[in-house]
Residue frames relative to the residue before (quaternion, step in Angstrom):
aa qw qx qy qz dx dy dz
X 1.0000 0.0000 0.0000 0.0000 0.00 0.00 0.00
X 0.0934 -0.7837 0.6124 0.0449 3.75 -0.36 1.26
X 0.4470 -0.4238 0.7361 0.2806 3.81 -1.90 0.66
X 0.0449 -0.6247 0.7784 -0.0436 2.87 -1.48 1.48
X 0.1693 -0.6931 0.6939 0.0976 3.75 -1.41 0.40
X 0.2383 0.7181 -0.6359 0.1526 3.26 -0.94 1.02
X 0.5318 -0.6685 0.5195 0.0228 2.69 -1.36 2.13
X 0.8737 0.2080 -0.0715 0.4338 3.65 -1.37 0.61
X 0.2501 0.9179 -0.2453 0.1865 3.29 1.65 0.92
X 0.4692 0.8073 -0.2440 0.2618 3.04 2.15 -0.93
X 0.7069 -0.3215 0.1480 0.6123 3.53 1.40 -0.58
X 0.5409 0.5854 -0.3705 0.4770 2.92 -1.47 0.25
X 0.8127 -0.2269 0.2568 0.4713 3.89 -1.02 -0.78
X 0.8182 0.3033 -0.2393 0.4259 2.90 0.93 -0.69
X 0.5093 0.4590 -0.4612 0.5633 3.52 1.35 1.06
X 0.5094 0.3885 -0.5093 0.5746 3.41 1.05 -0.06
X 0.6362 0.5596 -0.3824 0.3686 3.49 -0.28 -0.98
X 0.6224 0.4449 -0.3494 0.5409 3.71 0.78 -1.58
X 0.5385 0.6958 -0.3094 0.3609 4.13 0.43 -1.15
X 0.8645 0.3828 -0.1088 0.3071 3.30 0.29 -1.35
X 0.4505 0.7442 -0.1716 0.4624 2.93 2.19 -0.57
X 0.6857 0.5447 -0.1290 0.4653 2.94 0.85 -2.05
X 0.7563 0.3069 -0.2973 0.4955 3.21 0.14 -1.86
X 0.8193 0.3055 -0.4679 0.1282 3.70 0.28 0.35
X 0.8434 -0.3201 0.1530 0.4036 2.81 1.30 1.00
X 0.5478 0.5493 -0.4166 0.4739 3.41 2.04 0.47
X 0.5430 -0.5031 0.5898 0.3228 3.19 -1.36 -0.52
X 0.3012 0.8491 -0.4301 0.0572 3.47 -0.51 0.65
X 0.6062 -0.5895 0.4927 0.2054 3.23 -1.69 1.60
X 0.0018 0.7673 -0.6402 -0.0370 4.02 -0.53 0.63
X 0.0553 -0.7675 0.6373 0.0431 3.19 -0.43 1.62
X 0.0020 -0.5507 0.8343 0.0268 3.52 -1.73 0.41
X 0.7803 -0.4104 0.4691 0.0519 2.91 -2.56 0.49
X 0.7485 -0.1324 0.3294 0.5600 2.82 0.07 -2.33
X 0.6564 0.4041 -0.2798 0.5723 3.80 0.98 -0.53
X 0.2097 -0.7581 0.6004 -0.1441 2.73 0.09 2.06
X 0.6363 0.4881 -0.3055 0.5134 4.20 1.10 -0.80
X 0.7750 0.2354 -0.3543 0.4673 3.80 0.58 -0.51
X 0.6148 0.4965 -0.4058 0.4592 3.57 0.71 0.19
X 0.7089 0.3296 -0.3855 0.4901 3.61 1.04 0.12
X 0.4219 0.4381 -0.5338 0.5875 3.79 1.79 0.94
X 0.6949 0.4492 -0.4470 0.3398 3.63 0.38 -0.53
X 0.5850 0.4011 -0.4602 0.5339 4.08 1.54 -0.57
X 0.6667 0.5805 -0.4268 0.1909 3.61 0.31 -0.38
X 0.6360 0.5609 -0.2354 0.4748 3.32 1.88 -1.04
X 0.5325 0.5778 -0.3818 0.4867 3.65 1.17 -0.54
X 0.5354 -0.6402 0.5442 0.0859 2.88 -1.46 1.97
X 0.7534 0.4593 -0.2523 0.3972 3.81 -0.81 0.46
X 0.2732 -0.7362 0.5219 0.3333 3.46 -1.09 -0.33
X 0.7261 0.5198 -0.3713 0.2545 3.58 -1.36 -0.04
X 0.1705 0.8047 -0.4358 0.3653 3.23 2.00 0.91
X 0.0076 0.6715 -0.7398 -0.0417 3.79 -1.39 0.47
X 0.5258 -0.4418 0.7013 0.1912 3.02 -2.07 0.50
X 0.1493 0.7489 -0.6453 0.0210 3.85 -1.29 0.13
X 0.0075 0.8322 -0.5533 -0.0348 3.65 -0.10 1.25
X 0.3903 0.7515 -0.4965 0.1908 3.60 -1.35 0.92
X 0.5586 -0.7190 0.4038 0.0896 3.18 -0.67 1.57
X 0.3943 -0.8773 0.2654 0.0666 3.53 0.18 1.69
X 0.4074 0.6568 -0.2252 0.5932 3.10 2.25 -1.11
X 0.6069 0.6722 -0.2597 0.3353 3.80 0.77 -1.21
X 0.1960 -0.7857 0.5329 0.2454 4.03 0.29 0.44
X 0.6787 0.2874 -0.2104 0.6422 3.74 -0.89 0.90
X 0.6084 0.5736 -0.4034 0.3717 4.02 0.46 0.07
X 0.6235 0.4959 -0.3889 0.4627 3.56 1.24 -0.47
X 0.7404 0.5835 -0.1909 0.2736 3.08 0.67 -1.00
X 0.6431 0.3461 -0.3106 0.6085 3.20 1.65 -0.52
X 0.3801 0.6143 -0.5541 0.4137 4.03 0.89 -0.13
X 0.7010 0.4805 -0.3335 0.4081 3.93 0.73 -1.40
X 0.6127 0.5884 -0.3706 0.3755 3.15 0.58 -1.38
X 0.4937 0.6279 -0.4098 0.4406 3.81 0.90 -1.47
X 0.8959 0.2430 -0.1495 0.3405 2.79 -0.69 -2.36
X 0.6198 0.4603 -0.4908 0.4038 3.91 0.81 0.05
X 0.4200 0.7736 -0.2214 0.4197 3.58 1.36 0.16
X 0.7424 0.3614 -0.0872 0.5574 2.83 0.50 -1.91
X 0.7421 0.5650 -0.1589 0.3237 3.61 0.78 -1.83
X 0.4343 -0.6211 0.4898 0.4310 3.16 1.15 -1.41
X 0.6567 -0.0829 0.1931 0.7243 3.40 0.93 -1.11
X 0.1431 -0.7583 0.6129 0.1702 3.46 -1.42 -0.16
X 0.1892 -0.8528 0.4685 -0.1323 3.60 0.02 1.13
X 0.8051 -0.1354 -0.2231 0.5326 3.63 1.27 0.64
X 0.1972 -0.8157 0.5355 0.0951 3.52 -0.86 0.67
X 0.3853 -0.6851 0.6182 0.0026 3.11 -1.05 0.97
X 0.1471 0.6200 -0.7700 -0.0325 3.84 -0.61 0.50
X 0.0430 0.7109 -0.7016 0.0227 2.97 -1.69 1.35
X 0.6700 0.5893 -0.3918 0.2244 3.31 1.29 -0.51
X 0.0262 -0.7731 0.6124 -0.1632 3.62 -1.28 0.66
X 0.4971 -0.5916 0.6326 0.0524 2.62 -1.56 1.45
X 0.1103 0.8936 -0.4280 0.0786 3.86 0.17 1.40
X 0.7433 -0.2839 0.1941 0.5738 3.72 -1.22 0.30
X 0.3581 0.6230 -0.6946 0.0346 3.55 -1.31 0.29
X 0.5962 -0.5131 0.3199 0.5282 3.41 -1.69 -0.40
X 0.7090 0.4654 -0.3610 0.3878 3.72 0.59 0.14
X 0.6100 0.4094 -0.3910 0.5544 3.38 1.67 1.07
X 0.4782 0.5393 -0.5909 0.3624 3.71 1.19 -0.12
X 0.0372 0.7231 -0.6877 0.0527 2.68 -1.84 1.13
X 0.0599 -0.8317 0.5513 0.0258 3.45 0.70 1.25
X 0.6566 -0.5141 0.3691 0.4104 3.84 -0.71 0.50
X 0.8845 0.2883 -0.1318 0.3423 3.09 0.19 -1.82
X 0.5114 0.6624 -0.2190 0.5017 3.47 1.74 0.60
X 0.7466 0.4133 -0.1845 0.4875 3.44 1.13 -0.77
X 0.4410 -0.5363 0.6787 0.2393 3.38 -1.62 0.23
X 0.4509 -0.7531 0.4115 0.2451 3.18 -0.70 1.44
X 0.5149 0.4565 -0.5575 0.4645 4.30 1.00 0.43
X 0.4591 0.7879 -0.3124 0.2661 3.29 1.29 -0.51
X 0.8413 0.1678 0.0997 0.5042 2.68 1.06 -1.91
X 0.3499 0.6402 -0.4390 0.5243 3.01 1.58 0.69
X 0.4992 0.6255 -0.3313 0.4998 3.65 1.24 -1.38
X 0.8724 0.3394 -0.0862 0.3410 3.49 -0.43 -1.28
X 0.3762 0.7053 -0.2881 0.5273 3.12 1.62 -0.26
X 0.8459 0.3510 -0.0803 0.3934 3.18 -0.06 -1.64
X 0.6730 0.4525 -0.2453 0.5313 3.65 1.19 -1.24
X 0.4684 0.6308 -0.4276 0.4471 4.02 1.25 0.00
X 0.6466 0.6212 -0.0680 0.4376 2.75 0.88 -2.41
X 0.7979 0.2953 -0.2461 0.4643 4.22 0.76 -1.27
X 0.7064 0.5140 -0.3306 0.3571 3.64 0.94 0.03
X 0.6278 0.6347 -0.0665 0.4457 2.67 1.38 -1.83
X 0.7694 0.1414 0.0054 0.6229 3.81 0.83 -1.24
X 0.8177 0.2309 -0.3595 0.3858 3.63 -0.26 -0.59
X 0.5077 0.6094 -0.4049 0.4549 3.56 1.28 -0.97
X 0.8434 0.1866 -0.2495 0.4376 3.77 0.31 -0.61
X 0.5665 0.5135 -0.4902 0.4184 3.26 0.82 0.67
X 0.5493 0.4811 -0.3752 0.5710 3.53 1.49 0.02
X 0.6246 0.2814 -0.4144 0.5991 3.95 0.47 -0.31
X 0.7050 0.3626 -0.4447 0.4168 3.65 0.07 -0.07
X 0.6008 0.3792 -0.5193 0.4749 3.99 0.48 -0.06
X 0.6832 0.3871 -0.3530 0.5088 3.99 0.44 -1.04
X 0.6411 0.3109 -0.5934 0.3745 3.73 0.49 0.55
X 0.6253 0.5141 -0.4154 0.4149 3.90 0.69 -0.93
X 0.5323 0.5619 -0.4871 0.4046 4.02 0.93 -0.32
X 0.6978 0.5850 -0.2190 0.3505 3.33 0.90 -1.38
X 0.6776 0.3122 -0.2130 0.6308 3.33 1.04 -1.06
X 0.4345 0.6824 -0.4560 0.3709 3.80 0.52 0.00
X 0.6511 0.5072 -0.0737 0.5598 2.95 0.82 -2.29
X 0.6143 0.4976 -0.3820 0.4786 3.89 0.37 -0.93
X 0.1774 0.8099 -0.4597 -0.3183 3.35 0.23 -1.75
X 0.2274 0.7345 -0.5509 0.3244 3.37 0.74 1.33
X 0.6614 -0.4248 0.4790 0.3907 3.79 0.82 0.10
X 0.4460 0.7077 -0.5479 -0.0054 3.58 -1.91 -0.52
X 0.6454 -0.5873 0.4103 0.2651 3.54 -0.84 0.20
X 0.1121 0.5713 -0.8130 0.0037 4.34 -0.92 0.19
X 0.0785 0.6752 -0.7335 0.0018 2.97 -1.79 1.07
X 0.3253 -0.8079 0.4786 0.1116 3.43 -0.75 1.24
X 0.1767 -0.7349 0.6062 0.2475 3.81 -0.75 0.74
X 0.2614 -0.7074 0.6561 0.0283 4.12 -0.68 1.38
X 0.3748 -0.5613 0.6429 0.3622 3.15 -1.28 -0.79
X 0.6228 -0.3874 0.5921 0.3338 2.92 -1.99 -0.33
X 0.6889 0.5636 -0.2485 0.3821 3.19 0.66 -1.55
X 0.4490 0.7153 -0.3545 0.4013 3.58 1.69 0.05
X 0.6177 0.5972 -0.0438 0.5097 3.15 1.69 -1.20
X 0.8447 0.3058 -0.1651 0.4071 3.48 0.30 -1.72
X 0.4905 -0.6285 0.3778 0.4709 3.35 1.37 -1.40
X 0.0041 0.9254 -0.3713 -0.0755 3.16 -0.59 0.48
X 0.4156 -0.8733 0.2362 0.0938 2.77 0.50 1.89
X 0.6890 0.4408 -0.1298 0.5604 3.83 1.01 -1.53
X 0.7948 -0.0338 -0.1249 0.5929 4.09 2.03 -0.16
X 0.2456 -0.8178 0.5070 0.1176 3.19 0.00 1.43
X 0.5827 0.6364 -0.4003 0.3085 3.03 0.92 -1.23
X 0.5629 0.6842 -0.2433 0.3948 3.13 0.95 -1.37
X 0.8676 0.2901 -0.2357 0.3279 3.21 -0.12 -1.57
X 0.3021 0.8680 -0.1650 0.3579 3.33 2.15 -0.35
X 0.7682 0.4672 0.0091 0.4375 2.58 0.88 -1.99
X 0.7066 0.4315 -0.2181 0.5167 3.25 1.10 -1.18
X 0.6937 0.5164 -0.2819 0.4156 4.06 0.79 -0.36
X 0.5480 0.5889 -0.2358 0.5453 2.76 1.84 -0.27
X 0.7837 0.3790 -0.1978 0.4506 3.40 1.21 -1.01
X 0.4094 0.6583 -0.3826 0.5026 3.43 2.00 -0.24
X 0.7236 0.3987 -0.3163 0.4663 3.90 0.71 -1.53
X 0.4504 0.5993 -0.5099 0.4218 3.98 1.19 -0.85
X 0.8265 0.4702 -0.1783 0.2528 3.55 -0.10 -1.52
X 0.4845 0.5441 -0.3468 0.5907 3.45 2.00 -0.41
X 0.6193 0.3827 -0.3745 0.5743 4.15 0.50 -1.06
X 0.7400 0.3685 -0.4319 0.3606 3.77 -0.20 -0.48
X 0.5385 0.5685 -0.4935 0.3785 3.71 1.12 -0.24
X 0.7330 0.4250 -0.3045 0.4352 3.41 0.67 -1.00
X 0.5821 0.4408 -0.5055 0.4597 3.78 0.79 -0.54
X 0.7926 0.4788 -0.1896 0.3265 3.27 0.25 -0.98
X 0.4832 0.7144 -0.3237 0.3891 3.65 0.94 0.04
X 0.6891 0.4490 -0.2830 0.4934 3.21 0.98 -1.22
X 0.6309 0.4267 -0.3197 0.5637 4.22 1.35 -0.46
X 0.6578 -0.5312 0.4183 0.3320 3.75 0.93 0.54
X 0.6755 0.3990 -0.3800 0.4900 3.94 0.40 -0.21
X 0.3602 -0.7384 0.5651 0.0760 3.53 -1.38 1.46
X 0.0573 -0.8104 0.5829 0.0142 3.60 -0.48 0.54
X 0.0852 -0.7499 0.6331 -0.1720 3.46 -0.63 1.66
X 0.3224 -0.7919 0.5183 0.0182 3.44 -1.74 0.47
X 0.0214 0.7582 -0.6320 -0.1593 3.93 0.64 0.38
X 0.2251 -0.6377 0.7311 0.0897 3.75 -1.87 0.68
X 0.0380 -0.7700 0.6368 -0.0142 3.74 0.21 1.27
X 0.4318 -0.4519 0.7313 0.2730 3.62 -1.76 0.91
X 0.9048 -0.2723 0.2703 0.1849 2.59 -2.08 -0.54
X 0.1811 -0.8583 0.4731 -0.0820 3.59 0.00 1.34
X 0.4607 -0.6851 0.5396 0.1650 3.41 -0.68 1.44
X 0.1463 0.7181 -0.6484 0.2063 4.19 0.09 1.20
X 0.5806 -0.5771 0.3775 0.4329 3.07 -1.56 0.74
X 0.7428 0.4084 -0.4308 0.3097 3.76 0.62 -0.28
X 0.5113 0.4397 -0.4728 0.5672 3.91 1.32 0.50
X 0.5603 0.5539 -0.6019 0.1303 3.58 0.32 0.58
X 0.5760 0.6050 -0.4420 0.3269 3.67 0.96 -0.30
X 0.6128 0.4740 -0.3658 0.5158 3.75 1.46 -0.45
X 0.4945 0.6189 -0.3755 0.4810 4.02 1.14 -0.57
X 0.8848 0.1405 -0.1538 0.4169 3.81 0.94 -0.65
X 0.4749 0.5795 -0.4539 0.4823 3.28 1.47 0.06
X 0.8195 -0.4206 0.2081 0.3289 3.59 -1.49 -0.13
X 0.3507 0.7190 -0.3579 0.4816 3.28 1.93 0.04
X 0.5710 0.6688 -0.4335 0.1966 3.26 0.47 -1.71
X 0.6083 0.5169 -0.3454 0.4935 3.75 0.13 -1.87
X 0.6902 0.5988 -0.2765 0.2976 3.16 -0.14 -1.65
X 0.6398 0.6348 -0.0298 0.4322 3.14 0.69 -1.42
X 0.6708 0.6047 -0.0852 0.4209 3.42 0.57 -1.81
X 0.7398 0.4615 -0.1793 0.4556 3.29 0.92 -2.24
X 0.5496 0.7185 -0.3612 0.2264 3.53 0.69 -0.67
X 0.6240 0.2779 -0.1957 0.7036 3.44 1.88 -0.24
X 0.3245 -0.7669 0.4751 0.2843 3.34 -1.01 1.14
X 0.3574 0.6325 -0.5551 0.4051 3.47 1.24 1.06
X 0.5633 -0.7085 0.3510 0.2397 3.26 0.65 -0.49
X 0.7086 0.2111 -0.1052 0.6650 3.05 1.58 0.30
X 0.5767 -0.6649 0.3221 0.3487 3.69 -1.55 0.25
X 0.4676 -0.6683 0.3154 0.4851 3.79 -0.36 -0.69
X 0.4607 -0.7287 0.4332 0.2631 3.57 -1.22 0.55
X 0.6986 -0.4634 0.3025 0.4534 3.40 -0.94 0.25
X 0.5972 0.6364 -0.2779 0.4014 3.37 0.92 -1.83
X 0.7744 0.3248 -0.2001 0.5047 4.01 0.83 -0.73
X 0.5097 0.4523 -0.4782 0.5541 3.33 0.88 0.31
X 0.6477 0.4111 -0.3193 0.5564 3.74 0.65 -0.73
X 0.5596 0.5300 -0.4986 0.3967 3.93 0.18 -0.37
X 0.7217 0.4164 -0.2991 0.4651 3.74 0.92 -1.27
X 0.4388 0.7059 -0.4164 0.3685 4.03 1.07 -0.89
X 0.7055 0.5088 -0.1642 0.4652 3.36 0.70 -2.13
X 0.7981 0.0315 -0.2673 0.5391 3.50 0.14 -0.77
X 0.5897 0.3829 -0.6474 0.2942 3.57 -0.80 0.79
X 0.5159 0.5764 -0.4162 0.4779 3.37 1.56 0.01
X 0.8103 0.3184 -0.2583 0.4188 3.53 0.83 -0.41
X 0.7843 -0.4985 0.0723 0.3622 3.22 -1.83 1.15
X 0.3940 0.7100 -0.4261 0.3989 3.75 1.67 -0.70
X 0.8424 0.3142 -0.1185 0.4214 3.83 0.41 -0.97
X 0.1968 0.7953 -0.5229 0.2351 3.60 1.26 0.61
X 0.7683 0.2644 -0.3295 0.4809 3.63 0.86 -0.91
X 0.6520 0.3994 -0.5819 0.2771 3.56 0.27 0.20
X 0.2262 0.7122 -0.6549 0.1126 4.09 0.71 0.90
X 0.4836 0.7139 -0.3724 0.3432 3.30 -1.06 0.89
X 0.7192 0.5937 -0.0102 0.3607 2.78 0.70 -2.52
X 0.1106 0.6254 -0.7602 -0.1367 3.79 -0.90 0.34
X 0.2573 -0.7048 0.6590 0.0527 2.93 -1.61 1.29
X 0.3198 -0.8233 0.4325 0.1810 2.94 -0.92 1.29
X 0.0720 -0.7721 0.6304 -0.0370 4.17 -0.70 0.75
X 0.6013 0.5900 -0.4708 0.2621 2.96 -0.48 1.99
X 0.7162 -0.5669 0.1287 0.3862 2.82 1.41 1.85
X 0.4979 -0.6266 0.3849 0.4597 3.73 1.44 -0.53
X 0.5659 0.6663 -0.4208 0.2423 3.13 0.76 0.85
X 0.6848 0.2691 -0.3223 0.5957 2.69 1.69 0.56
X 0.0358 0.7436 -0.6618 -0.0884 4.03 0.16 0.50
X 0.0462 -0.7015 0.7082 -0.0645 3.36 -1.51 0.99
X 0.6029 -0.6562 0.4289 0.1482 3.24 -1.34 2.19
């Protein structure tokens, strides 16, 4: 039974993600921000016992570090991490260039930039210390984007943020290899969450849908299928690797 930590748990991926853990049999720390009500449905739905709640604002300097401390608290030990949280596309983050006021986009900039990248680069150093200090090995898997790849024109910050945290997770493979812990990235497209469901039925949706010549978008539940196993000892040699999950709608050279 391994301590798993997984950022941005409240719903969405990171309740699937938190899910897949459990029902196999881990322990897991569900952090969240501010949605303190959907992150105590996401500890309530998780199969097993020895679950915890852990609340703290990544953007927040000095917040990663006590999130570990918690979940190494609560868990006992914590033996894979999961960064999922993120500051992501909405209407109070578009910031197309030729549209904003530069405090505007300075604003959103930075609060991308403190959650998205430094926030998980602080829960990710106070985990590798931990498992360092342990020296039993373990797993970080990072959830990027796609939009890391294509571009993301209407949120740069965004796509910024994530290409940044894709190249983070490649340097931490190599630091981190030689102490036994593998560090991987998945780059998921578009993902059917409860907060993409008003664009899934409005006039977008089709639109949306076609973008995979499957015909449709992805679900959380398969974005969490890949988390689990690169989290597990089977996938030690693919540390390194962003895998890309997004149905083929984006294919990158």
């Amino acid at each position: 039974m391994r301590g798993v930590l997984v950022t941005g748990a409240s719903r969405g991926i990171g309740r699937a993600i938190a899910m897949a853990f459990a029902a196999g049999g881990d322990r897991v720390a569900v952090q969240y921000a501010s949605r303190r009500t959907d992150a105590e449905e996401t500890l309530r739905q998780l199969p097993g016992t020895g679950h915890t709640l852990i609340e703290g604002d990544l953007g927040d300097p000095g917040t990663g570090e006590r999130i570990v401390a918690e979940a190494v608290t609560a868990l006992g030990s914590i033996d894979v991490l999961v960064n999922n949280a993120a500051v992501a596309p909405a209407a109070g983050t578009h910031h197309p260039v030729a549209d904003v006021p530069l405090h505007t986009w300075q604003q959103i900039w930075r609060r991308m930039l403190d959650v998205n990248v430094l926030g998980t680069a602080d829960v990710t150093w106070a985990v590798a210390r931990h498992l360092i200090d342990r020296g039993t090995g373990g797993s970080i898997v990072n959830v990027g984007s796609r939009g890391a790849f294509r571009g993301e024109p209407d949120f740069p910050a965004y796509g910024a943020s994530k290409a940044a945290l894709h190249a983070f997770g490649q340097s931490m493979a190599v630091a981190l290899a030689p102490h036994g812990i593998a560090v991987t990235s998945v780059a998921p497209g578009f993902v059917a969450t409860e907060r993409q469901s008003t664009k899934l039925t409005g006039p977008d949706g089709d639109l949306l849908r076609s973008q995979s010549p499957f015909g449709r978008v992805g679900t959380p539940e398969e974005i969490a299928a890949t988390v689990c196993f690169l989290a597990s000892p089977a996938a030690a040699w693919t540390s390194g690797t962003i895998v890309d999950l997004n149905g083929a709608s984006y294919l990158r050279t």
